[in-house]
Structures are given as C-alpha cells and as structure tokens.
C-alpha positions as CSV (number, residue, x, y, z in Angstrom):
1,X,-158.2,193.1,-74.2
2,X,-158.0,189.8,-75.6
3,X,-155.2,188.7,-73.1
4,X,-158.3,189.2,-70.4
5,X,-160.7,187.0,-72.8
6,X,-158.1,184.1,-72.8
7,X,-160.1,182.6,-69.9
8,X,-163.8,182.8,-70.9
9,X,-166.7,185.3,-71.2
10,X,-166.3,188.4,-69.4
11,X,-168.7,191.5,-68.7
12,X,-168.2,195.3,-69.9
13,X,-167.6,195.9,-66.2
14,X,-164.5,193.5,-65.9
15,X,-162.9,194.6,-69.1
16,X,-163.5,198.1,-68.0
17,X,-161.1,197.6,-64.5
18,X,-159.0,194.5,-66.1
19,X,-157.7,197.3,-68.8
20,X,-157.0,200.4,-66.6
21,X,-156.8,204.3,-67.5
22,X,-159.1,202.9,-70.7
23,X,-161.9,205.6,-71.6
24,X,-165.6,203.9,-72.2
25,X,-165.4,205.4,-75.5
26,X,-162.3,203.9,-76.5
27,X,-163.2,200.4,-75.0
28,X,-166.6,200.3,-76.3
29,X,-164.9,201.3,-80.0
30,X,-162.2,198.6,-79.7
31,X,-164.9,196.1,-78.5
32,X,-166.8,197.2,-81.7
33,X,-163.9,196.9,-84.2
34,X,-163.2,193.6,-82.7
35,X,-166.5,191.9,-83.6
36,X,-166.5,193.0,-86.7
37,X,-163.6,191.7,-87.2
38,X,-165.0,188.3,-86.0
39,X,-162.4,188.1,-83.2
40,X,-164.9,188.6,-80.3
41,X,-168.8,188.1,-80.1
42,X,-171.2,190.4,-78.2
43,X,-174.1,188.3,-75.9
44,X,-176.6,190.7,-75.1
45,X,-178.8,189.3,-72.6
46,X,-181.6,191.9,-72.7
47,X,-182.1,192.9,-68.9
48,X,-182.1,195.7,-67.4
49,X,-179.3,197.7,-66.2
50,X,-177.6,195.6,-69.5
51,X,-176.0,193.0,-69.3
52,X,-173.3,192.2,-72.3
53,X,-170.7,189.4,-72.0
54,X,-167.6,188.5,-74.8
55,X,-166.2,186.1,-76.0
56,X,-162.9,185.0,-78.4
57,X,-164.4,183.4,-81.5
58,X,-162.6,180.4,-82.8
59,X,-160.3,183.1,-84.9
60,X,-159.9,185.1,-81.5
61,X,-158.5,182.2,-79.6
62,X,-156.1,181.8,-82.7
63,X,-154.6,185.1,-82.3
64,X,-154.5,184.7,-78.5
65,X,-152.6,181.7,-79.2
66,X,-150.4,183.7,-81.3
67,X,-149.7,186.8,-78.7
68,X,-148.1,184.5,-76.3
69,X,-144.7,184.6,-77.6
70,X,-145.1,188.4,-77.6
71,X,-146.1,188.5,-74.2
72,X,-143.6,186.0,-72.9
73,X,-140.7,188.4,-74.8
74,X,-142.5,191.2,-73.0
75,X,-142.0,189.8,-69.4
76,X,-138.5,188.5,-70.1
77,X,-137.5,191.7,-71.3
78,X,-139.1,193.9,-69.3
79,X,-136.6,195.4,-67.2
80,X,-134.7,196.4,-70.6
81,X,-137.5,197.9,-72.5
82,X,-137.7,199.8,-69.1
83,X,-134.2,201.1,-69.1
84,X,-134.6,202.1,-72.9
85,X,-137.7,204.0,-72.1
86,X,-136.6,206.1,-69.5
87,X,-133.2,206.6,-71.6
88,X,-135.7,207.8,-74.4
89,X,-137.4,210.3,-72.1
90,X,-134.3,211.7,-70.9
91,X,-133.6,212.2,-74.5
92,X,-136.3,213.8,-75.4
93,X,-136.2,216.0,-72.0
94,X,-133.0,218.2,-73.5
C-alpha cells in the first residue's frame, strides 16, 4: 500500500484496484492501522458518494524511502524466490 502512495494522494477506489485480490475489509483495516500509526493521513472531503484521499506523512515517506532496497532485492531476485516457491509447494504436495 504505501509503494502506491510513493507518488501522491490517492482515492479508496485506486488503492482498492492498485492492490489486487485485497478485501474492503482488510484494506479499510490496514488503512486504519496506518494512520494511527501516523504513517498515512485520511482527507475526508465530505461529499456525497465520499470522497477520501491519503497521503504518506513525513514518517510515511521515511519508510517508503526505506522499502526500496527491499523492493529492489525483490525484483532482482525474483525469478529465485520463484523457483524456491514452487520447490516448496512441491514439498509440501507429498
């Protein structure tokens, strides 16, 4: 979620299709957990239907900041991590 937040502002719509096979009850909880952790803020702008944007505070750009080696080792290794995944699930298959 906050990879798609790097950029700017986003709706609950676009969060909803950036972060696919996501439940609106999971989302909306992880939303919730992550302004109260004062990594995102919530802009309500009181219209009807509702119209919510969010943000990465200050401290949520931080931690973005901090992901990208993550995500970097994620992409290098990807086709490893793969392999090793499928080799698990054969595992686990006998």
């Amino acid at each position: 979620m906050i990879y798609f937040l790097i950029q700017g502002p986003n709706r609950y719509g676009v969060l909803k299709r950036a972060v696919r096979g996501v439940s609106d009850k999971m989302l909306i909880q992880q939303l919730k957990e992550l302004e109260a952790d004062g990594v995102v803020t919530r802009k309500d702008y009181q219209e009807v239907p509702p119209g919510v944007d969010y943000t990465l505070t200050p401290l949520g750009r931080t931690l973005a900041e901090a992901l990208v080696p993550l995500c970097n080792w994620g992409t290098d290794n990807m086709a490893e991590v793969t392999r090793i995944f499928a080799e698990r699930e054969q595992w686990q298959a006998r």
